[in-house]
N, C-alpha and C positions, 0 to 999 in steps of 0.2 A: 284339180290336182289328181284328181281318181286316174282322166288318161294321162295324165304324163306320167304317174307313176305305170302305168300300162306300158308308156313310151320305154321305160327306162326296164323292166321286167323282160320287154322283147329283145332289146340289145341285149341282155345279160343271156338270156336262152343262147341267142346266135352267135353270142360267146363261146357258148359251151359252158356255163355257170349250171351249177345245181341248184334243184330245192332249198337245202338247206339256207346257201348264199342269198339267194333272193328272199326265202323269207326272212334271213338278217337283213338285208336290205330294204325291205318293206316295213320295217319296226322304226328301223332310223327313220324315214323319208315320214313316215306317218310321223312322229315326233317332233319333226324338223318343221312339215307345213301344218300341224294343228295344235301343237302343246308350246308354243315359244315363250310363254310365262313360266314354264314350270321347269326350265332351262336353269335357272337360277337357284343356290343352295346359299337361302339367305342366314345373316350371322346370325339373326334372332333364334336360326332355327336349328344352331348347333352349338355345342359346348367345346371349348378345347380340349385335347390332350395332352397331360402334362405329365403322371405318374405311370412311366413304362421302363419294365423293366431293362437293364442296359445286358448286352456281348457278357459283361465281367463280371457281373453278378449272377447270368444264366453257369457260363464257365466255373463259377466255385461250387454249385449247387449240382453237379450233373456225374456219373458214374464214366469216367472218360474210357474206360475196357466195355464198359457195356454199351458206350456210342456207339459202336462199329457195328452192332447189331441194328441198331435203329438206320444208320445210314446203310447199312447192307440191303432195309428194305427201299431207298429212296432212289428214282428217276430223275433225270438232269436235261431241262429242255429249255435252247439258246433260241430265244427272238432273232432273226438273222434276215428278214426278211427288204431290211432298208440299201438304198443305193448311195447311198451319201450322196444326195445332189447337195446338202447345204453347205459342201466343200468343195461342188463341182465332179464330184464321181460318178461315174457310169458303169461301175459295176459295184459288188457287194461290199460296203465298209467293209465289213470284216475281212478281208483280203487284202487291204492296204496297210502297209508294214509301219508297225509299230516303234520298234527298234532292233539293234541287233542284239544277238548272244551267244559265244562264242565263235562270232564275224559270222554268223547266218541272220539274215537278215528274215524278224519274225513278225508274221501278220497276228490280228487280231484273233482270228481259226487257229494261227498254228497254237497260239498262247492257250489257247482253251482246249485243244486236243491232247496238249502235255499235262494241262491240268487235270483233266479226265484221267488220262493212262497215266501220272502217278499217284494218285490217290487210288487206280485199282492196285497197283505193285504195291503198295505200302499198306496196304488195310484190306487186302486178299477181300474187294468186293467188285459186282459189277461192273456197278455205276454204267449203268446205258446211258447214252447218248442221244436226242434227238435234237435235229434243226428245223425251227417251223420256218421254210423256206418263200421268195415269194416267187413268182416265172419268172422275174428278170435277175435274180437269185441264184437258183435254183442248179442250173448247168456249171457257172462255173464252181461251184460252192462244192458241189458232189465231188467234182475232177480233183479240186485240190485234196479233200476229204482220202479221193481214195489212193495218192498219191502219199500219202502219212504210211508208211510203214509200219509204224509202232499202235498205231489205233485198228483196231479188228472191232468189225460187231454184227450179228446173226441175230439174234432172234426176238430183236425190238427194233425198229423200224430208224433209220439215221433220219428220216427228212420226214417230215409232210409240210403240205402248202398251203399256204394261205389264200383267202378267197379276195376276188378284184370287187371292186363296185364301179359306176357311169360317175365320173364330175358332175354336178346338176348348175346348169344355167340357172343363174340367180334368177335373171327377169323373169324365166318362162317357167318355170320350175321342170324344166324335161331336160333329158341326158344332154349337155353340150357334144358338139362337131366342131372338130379340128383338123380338119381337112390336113393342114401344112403337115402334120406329125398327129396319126394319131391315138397314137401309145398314149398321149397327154391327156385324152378322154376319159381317162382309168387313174383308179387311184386305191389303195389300199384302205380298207374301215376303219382302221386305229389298229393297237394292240390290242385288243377286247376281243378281234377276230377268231383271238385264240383260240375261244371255249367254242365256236363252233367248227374252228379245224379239227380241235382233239375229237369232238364228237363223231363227224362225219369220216375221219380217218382211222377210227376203232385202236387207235392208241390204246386207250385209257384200257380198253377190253383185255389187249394185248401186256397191258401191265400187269395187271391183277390178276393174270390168268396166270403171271410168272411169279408170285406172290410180292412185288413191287406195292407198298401200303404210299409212300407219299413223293411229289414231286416237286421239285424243285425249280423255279420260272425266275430267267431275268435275262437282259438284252444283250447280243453279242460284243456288240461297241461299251459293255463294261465292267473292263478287266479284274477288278477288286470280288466279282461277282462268284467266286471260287465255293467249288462241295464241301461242305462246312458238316463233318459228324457231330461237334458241338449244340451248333442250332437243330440239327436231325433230332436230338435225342430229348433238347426240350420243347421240342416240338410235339415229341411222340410223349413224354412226361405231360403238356398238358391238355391233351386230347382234343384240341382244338382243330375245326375244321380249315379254319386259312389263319394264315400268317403272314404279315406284312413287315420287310426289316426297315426301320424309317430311322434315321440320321437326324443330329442337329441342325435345325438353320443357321445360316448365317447371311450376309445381307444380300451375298450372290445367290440365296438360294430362294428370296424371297418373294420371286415370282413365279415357284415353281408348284405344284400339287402336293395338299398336307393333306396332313390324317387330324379328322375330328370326328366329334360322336351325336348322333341324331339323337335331337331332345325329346324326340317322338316314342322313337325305340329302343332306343339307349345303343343302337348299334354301331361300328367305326364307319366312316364314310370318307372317302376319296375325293377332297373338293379338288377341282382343277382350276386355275384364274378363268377361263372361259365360261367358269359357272359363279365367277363372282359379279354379284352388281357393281354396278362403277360406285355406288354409296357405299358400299362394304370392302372395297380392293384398299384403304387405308388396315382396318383391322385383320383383314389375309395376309396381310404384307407384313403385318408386324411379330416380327420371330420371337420375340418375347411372351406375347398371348400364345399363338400357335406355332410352339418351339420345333414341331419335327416335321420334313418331308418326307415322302415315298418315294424311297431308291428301286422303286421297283421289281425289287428280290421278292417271289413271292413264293409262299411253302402250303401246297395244299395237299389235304386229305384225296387219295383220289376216289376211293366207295363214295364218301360224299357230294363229291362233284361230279359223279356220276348221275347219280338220284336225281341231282341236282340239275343238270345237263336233260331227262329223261321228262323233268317235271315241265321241261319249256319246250322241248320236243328241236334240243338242240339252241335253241337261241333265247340266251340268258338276258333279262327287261333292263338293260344297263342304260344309263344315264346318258343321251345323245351330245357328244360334243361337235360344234358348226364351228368348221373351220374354213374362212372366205380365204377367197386368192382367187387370182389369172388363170386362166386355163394353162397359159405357159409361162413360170413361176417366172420367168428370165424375161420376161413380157406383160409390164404394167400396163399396158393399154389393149393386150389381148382380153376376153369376153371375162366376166367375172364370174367367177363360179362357186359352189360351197361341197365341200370335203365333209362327206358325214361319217362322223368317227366313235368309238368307245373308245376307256380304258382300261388297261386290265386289273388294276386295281379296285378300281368300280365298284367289282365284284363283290369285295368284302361285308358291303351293307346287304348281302342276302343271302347272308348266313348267322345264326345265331352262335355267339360264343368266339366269333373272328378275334382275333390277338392281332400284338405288334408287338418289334423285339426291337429296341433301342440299340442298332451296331456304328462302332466307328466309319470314319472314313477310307479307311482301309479295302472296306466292302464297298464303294462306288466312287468309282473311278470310268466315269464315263468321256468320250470321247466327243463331243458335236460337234465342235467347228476347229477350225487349226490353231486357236487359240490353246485349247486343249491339248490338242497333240502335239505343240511346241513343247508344255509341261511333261508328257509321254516321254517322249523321245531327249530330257533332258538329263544332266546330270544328279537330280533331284530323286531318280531312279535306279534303282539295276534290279533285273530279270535274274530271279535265283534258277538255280539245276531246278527245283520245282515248280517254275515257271508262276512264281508268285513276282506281283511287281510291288518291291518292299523302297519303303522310303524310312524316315526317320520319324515322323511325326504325322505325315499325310496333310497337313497344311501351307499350302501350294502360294505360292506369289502371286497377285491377280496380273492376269498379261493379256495386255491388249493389243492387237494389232490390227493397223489400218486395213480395213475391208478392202478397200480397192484394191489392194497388193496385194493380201496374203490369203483372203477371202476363201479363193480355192487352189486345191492341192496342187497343180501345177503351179504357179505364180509362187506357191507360198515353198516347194522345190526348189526353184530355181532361184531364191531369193537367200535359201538356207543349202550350199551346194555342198559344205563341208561338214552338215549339223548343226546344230542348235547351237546357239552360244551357253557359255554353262551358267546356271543362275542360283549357283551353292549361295551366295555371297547376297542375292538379289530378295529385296521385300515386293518389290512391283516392278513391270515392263511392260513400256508403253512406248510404243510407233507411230508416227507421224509421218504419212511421206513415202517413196517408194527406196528401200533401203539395200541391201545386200549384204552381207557377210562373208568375211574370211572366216582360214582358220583359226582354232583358239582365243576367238573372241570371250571376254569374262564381263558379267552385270554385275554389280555390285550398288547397295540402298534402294532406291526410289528411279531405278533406274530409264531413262527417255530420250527417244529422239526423236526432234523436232522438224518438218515438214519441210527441205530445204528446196523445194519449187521444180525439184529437178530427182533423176535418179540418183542415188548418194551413194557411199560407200565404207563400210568399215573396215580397216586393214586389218590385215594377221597378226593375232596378238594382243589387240587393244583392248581399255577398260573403258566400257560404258556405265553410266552414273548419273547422277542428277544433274550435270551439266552438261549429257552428252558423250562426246568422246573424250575423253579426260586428256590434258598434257601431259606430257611423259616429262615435265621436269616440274619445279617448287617454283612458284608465282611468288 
């Protein structure tokens, strides 16, 4: 294993990778081929989370004139680094339009540029800006960035990048070749890459030199994710070095990464399902024991995570997550490979004193697949002048759509030519089938349509419902 990992260190030089990358890349790759038992965060060996405090109880306890001080000291940095392949994108999700508002059709950047530059008009602060971008990111993300008129910013850094790593052939354990394509050799480390971007790109130096005390972390693709002077101020009230905003489960969410606490050290921990044994994936799954996920909103001290950053000399000992797949994800029977990954949550168990702040769903609103962004771009929504996306309740109809249609962003376009059908009216949507819509189409109940063997069609106007496409007269 010694020389493959040698193998994989050389490709990464003739990259042009740095120290720092490669030594993040040699923590994973040792972890991945010698620790595989220790991969697992067994139930025995953690306790739930169950009493945190909520958004509404932080909000009545907190001096809201003296917020603005506490978020005047805080930093605002958008994960932005993904392409949306699991929609079929080839360039940065966040540049794929969300919806419109006032007939300007707005991407996921534009929505976060406006929420930046009104929170500094309104509360006369900063609030810098950065995107941890990834290369294939990177170009077009800036161009749009500097084509915003209304966003300005000088003297804290708009971008730094994220570090690459080799896909590792499973069989051989050395970096796969992919001759056909081979971008597909490369792969990003997780979110967790983060703390050695910030490091190696003197961010953090650059903050604290502006007197900037905390920063603000969560991913471009999730709009709910807004500068919040509220949570700043109880943040800075209680002295805590990280802070984690974690939401309730619910059954959609319960295969997703919760917050528990090591019985060892009593500290919070970041399980992921890839760290759950298949004996314990019954009690992970169960939202009732482990009622909250990690939305991934995260608030850290930045002096601390500096020190912190100093003491590992850049590459913080996170929990290795092994993620299998094809070297070319659109190609089951291409060479199988493992994606070594962190997450940036991770983090939390290596710090003493880490918190968590119980916030609605209002704050995560994420995008992954077009199931999502049907509910996005629905009536269910509207983008205020403050580029908040406000709904009534934030509890969203579960909607399913046939992968093979609507899977990715073009197909699931051209299938929705006039917008979404509106689903005020609608508990659930569910597709079957290769379908298309007109205009002002309306869901209402349990709403579904079933697989009709061929391409189908909804007309302009019509009610879809638990039977389908409803008659338009009384049966």
């Amino acid at each position: 294993m010694a020389d493959a990992f040698e193998r994989s260190e050389h490709k990464m030089r003739e990259h042009g990778m740095s120290d720092t990358a490669i030594a993040q890349f040699e923590h994973l790759y040792e972890v991945w081929s010698n620790e595989e038992s220790t991969s697992w965060i067994r139930e025995e060996e953690v306790e739930p989370i169950t009493d945190i405090p909520s958004f509404h109880d932080v909000y009545e306890t907190i001096n809201h004139e003296k917020a603005v001080d506490a978020f005047a000291k805080t930093a605002f940095l958008k994960l932005n680094g993904g392409l949306g392949t699991s929609m079929g994108l080839d360039y940065a999700k966040s540049l794929l339009p969300v919806r419109r508002h006032k007939a300007k059709p707005m991407r996921f950047l534009d929505i976060i540029l406006g929420q930046v530059v009104t929170a500094r008009k309104r509360l006369g602060v900063a609030l810098p800006l950065t995107l941890m971008d990834s290369f294939r990111t990177s170009r077009d993300t800036m161009a749009a960035v500097a084509k915003d008129r209304h966003f300005e910013q000088k003297d804290v850094p708009v971008e730094i990048i994220q570090h690459v790593e080799p896909k590792i052939d499973v069989a051989t354990g050395e970096p796969v070749t992919w001759e056909t394509n081979p971008d597909l050799e490369w792969c990003p480390p997780g979110h967790g890459d983060l703390y050695s971007t910030l490091w190696e790109s003197g961010l953090l130096d650059i903050l604290e030199e502006q007197g900037y005390r905390y920063l603000f972390i969560s991913n471009s693709d999730n709009l709910g994710a807004r500068p919040s002077r509220t949570l700043a101020q109880h943040f800075e009230n209680t002295g805590a070095p990280f802070m984690i905003e974690v939401a309730r489960r619910t059954q959609a969410d319960r295969k997703g990464g919760h917050i528990v606490r090591d019985v060892v050290t009593g500290r919070l921990m970041l399980r992921e399902m890839t760290q759950v044994a298949d004996e314990d994936r019954a009690d992970a799954m169960d939202i009732h024991k482990h009622p909250f996920f990690n939305t991934n909103n995260i608030w850290v001290r930045i002096d601390v995570l500096r020190k912190k950053l100093a003491e590992y000399n850049g590459v913080l000992p996170l929990p290795v997550i092994r993620n299998y797949k094809t070297v070319d994800p659109t190609d089951p029977t291409s060479t199988k490979v493992v994606q070594l990954e962190t997450a940036m949550g991770a983090a939390v168990n290596l710090f003493n004193g880490s918190i968590c702040v119980e916030v609605d769903r209002m704050r995560f609103l994420p995008v992954k697949t077009t199931d999502d962004l049907f509910i996005m771009r629905s009536d269910r929504f509207h983008l205020t002048d403050s580029y908040e996306m406000e709904d009534g309740d934030y509890h969203f109809p579960n909607v399913t759509l046939d992968k093979r249609f609507y899977k990715n962003i073009r197909d699931f376009e051209e299938r929705f030519p006039y917008g979404v059908p509106s689903i005020a009216a609608a508990a659930s949507f569910e597709v079957q089938g290769d379908w298309t819509f007109g205009r002002n189409v309306s869901l209402f109940g349990d709403a579904r349509l079933k697989d009709e063997g061929h391409p189908s069609y909804v007309p302009n106007g019509e009610y879809v419902g638990p039977q389908g496409i409803e008659p338009d007269e009384w049966l």
